[in-house]
DRENNUVO-216243 format. One record per residue: residue number from 1; x, y, z of N, C-alpha, C in turn. Coordinates in nm, 2 decimals, decimal comma, padded with zeros to 4 digits. Layout:
<atoms>
ATOM    n     n_u     n_v     n_w    ca_u    ca_v    ca_w     c_u     c_v     c_w
ATOM  NUM       X       Y       Z       X       Y       Z       X       Y       Z
...
</atoms>
This chain:
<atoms>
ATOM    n     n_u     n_v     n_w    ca_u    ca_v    ca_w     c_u     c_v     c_w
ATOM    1   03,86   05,84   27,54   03,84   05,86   27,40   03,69   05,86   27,37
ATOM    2   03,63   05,95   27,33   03,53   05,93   27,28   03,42   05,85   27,12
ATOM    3   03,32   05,81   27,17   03,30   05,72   27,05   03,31   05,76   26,91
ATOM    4   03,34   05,88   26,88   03,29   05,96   26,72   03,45   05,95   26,65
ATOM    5   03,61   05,88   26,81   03,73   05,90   26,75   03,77   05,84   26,65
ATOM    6   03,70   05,68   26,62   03,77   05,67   26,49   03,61   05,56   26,38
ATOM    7   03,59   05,63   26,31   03,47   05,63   26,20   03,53   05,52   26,06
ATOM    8   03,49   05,50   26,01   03,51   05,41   25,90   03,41   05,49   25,76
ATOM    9   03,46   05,54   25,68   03,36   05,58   25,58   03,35   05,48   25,45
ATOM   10   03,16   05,50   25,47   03,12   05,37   25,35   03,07   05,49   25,21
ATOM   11   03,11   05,40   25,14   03,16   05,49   25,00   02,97   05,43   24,92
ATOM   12   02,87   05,49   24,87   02,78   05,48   24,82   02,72   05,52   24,69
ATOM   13   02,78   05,47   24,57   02,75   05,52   24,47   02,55   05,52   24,44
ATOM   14   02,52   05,60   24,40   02,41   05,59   24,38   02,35   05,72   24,21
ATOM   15   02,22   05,71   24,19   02,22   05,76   24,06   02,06   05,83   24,08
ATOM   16   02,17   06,00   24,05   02,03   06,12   24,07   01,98   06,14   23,93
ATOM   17   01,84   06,19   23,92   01,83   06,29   23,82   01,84   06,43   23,81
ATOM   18   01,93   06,48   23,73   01,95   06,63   23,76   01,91   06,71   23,64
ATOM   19   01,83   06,82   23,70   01,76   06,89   23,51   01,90   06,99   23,51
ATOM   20   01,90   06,95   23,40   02,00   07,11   23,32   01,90   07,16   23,18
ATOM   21   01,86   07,25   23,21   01,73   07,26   23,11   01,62   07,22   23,10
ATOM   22   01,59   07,20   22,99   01,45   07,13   22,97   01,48   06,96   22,98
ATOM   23   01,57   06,91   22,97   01,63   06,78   22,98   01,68   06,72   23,13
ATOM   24   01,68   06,61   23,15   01,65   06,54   23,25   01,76   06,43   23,24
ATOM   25   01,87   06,47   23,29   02,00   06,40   23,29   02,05   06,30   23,42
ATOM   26   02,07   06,20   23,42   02,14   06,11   23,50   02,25   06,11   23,53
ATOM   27   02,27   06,14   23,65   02,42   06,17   23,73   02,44   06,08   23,85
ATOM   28   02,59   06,03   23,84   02,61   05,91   23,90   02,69   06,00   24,01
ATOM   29   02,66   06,00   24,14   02,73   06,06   24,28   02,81   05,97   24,34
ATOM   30   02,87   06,02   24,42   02,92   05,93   24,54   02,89   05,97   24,68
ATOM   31   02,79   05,91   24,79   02,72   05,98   24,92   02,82   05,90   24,99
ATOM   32   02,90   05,96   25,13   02,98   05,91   25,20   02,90   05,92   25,31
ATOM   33   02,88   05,78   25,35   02,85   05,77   25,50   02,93   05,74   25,59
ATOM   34   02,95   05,79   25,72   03,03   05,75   25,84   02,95   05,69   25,88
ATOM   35   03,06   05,61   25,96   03,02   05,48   26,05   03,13   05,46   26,17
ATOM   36   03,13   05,44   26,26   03,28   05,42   26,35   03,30   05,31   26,32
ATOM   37   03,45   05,26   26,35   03,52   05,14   26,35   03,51   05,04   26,46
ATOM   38   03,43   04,98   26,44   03,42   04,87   26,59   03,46   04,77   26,58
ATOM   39   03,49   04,70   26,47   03,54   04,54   26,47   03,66   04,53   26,37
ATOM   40   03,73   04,44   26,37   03,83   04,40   26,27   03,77   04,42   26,15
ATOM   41   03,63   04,39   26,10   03,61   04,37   25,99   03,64   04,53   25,94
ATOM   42   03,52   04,61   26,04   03,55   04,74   25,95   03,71   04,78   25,95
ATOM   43   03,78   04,76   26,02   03,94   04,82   26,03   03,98   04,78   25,88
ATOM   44   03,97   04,60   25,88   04,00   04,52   25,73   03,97   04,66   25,63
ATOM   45   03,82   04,68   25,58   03,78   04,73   25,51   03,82   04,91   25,48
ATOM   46   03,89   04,95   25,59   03,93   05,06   25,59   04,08   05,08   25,51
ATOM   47   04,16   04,94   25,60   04,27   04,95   25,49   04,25   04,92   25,35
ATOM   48   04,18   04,80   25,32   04,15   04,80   25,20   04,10   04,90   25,11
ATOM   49   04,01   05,01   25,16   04,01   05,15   25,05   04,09   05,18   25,06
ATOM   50   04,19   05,22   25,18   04,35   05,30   25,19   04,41   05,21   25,10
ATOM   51   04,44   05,14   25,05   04,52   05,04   24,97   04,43   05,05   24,80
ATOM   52   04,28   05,08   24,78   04,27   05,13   24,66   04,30   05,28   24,61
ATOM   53   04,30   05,36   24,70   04,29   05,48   24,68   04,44   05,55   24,70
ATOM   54   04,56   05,49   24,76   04,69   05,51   24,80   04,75   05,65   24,71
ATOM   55   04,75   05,62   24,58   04,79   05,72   24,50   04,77   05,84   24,44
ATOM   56   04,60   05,87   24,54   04,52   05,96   24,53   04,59   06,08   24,52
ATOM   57   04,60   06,21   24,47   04,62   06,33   24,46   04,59   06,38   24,60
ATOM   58   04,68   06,47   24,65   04,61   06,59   24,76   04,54   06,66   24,73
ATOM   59   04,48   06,72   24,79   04,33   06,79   24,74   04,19   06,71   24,65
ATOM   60   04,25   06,63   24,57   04,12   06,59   24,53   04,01   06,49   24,59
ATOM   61   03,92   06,44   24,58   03,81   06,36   24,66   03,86   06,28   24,74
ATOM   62   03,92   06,19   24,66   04,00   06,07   24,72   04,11   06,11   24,80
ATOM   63   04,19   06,19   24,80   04,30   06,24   24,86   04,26   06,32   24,98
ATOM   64   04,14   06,41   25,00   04,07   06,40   25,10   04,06   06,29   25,21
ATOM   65   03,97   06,20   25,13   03,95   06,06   25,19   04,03   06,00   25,23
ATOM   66   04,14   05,99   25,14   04,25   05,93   25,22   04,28   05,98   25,31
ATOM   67   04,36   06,10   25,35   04,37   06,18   25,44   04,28   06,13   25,58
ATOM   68   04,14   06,16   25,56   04,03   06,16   25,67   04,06   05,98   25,74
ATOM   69   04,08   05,91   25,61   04,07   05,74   25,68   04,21   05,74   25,73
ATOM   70   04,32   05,76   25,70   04,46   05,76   25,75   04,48   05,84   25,92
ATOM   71   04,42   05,93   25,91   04,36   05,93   26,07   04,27   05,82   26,16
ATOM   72   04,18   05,84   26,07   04,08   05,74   26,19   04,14   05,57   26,16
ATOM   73   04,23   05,56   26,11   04,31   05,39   26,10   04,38   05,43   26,21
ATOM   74   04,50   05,55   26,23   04,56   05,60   26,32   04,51   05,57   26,45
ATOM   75   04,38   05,63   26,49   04,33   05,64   26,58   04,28   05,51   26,66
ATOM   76   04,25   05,45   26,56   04,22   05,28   26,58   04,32   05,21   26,66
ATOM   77   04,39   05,21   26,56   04,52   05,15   26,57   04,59   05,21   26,69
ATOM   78   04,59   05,26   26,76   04,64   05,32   26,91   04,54   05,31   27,00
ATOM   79   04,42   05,28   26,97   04,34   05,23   27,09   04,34   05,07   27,08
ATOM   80   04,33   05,02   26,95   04,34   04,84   26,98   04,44   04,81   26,98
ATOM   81   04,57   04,84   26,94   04,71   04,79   26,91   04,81   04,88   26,98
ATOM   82   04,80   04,92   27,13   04,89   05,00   27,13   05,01   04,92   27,15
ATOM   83   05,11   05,03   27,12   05,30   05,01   27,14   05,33   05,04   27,27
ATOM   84   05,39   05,00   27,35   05,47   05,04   27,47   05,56   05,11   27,44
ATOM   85   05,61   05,20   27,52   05,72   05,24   27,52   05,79   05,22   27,56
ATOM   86   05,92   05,19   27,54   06,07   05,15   27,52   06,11   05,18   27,73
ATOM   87   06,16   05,08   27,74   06,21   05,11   27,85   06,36   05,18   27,87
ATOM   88   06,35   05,30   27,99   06,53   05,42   27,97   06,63   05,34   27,88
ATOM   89   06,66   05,20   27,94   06,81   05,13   27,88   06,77   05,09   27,72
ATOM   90   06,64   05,05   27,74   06,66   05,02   27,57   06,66   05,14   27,52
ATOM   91   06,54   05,25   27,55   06,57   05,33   27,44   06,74   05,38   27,43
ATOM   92   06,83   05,40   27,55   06,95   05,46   27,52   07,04   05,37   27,44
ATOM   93   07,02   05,26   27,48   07,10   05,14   27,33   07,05   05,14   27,23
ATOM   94   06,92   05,12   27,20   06,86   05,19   27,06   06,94   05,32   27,03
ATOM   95   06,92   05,40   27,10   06,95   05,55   26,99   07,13   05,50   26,99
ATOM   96   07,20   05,50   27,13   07,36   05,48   27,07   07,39   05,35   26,98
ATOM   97   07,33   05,29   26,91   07,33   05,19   26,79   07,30   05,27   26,65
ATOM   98   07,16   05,32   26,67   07,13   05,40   26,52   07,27   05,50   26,51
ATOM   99   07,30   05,57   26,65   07,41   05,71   26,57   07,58   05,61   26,60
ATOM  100   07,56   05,50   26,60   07,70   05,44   26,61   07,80   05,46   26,69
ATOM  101   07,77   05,47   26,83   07,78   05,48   26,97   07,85   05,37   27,01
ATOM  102   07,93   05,38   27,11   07,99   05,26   27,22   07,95   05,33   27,36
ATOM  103   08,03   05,23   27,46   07,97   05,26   27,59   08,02   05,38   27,62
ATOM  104   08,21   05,38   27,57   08,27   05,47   27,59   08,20   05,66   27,55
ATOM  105   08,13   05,65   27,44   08,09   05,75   27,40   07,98   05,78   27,50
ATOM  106   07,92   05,72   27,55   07,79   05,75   27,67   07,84   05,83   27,78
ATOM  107   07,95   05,71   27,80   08,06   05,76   27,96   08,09   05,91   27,92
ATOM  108   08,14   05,96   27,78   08,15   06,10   27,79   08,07   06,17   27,79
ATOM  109   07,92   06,13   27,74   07,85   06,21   27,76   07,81   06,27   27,93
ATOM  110   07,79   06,12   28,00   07,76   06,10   28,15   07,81   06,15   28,23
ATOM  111   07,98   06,15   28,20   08,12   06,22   28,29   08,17   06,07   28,34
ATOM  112   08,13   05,94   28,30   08,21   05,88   28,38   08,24   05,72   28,33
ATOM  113   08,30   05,63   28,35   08,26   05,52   28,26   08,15   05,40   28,32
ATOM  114   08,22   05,41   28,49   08,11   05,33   28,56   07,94   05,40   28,58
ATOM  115   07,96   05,51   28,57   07,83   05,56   28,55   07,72   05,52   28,39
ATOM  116   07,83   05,51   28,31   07,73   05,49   28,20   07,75   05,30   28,21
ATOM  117   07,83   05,24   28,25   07,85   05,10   28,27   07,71   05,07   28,36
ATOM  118   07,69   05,13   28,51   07,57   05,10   28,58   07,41   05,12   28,52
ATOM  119   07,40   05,28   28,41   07,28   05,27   28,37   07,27   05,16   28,26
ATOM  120   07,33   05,12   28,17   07,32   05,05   28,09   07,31   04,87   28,14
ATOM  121   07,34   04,88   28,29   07,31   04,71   28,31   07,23   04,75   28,39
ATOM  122   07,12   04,88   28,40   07,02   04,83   28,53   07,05   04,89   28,64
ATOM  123   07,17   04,90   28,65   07,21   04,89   28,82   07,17   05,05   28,89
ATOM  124   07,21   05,17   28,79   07,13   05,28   28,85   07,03   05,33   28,76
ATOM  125   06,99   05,40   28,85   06,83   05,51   28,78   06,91   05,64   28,75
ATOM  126   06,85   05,65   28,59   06,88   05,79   28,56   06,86   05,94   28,64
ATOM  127   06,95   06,02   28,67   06,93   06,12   28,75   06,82   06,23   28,63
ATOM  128   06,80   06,32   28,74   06,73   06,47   28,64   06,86   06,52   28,53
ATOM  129   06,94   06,56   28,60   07,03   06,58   28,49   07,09   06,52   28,37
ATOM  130   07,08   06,36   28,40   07,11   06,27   28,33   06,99   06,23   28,22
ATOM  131   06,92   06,27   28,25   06,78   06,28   28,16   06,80   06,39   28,04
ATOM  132   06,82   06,51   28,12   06,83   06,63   28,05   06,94   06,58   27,93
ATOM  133   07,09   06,52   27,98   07,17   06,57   27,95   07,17   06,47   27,79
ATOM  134   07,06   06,34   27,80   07,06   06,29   27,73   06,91   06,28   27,59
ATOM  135   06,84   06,35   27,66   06,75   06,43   27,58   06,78   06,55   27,51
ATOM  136   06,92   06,64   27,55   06,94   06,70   27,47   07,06   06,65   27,33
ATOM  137   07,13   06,57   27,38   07,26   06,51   27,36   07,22   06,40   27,28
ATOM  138   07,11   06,32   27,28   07,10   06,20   27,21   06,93   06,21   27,16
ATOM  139   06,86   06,27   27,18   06,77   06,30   27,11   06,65   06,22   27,15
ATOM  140   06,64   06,15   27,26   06,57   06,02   27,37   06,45   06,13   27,40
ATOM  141   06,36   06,09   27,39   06,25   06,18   27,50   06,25   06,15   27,61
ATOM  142   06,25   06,27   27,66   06,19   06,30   27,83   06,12   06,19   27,88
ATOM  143   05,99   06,17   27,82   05,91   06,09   27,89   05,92   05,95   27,89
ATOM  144   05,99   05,88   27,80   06,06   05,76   27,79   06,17   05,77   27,90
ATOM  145   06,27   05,82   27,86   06,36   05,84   28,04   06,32   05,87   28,16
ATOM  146   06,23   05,92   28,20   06,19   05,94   28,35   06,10   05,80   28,35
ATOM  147   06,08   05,69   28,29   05,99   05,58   28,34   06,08   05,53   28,47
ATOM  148   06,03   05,47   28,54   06,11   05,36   28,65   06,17   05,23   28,58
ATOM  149   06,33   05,23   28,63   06,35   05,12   28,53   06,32   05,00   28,65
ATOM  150   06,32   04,89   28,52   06,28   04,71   28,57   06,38   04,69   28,68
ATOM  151   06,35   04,65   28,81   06,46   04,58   28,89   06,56   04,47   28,84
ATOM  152   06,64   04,52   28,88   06,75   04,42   28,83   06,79   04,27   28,90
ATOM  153   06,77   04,14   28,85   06,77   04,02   28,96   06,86   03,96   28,91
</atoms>
């Protein structure tokens, strides 16, 4: 990851003079400077704009902004906080719980009952086809199912 992946923008009101005519009018800007995100503090301060600005319009300034900081919090946030991914048996008990699944419903998918009985306690490794058949069939990613599962003791 390179250092420019996640920036923190500091918001800078400041006050120009701008001629419109012969007159000499005061106009209040807003100069956005970037900064990257290195410590807690700036992260704090990043959600805290995202938490003033939340209900910003798309397209406009702020909704922009939002946009731009909702990535680079994104990007933070997966390099200091990453999530593991789910190991084969959980994810496949996760997803047959959300779609209201039993074991029995697995074994049909699997072809068998001690086959879906063994992957689900550990005892075998999912085959290639067993991968396929459950990435197409239950909606699991590939790359979460081909992990090596935990030995079983």
């Amino acid at each position: 990851m390179d250092r420019y992946s996640s920036v923190l923008l500091v918001l800078m009101p400041i006050t120009i003079p701008i001629a419109i005519g012969n007159a000499t009018n005061l106009k209040r800007i807003l100069i956005v400077q970037i900064q990257p995100i290195h410590t807690e503090a700036d992260y704090q301060n990043a959600l805290d704009r995202i938490e003033e600005i939340f209900d910003a319009k798309p397209g406009s300034k702020e909704g922009d902004e939002l946009e731009i900081l909702g990535i680079l919090v994104d990007k933070y946030e997966k390099k200091n906080f990453p999530i593991e991914a789910p190991k084969p048996v959980e994810a496949i008990k996760f997803r047959m719980d959300q779609l209201g699944m039993e074991q029995k419903d697995l074994a049909k998918i699997l072809g068998s009952k001690s086959r879906a009985s063994e992957i689900l306690s550990g005892k075998r490794s999912l085959s290639l086809r067993q991968i396929k058949i459950l990435y197409r069939k239950l909606g699991i990613p590939a790359e979460v199912l081909i992990q090596e599962p935990e030995p079983v003791t």
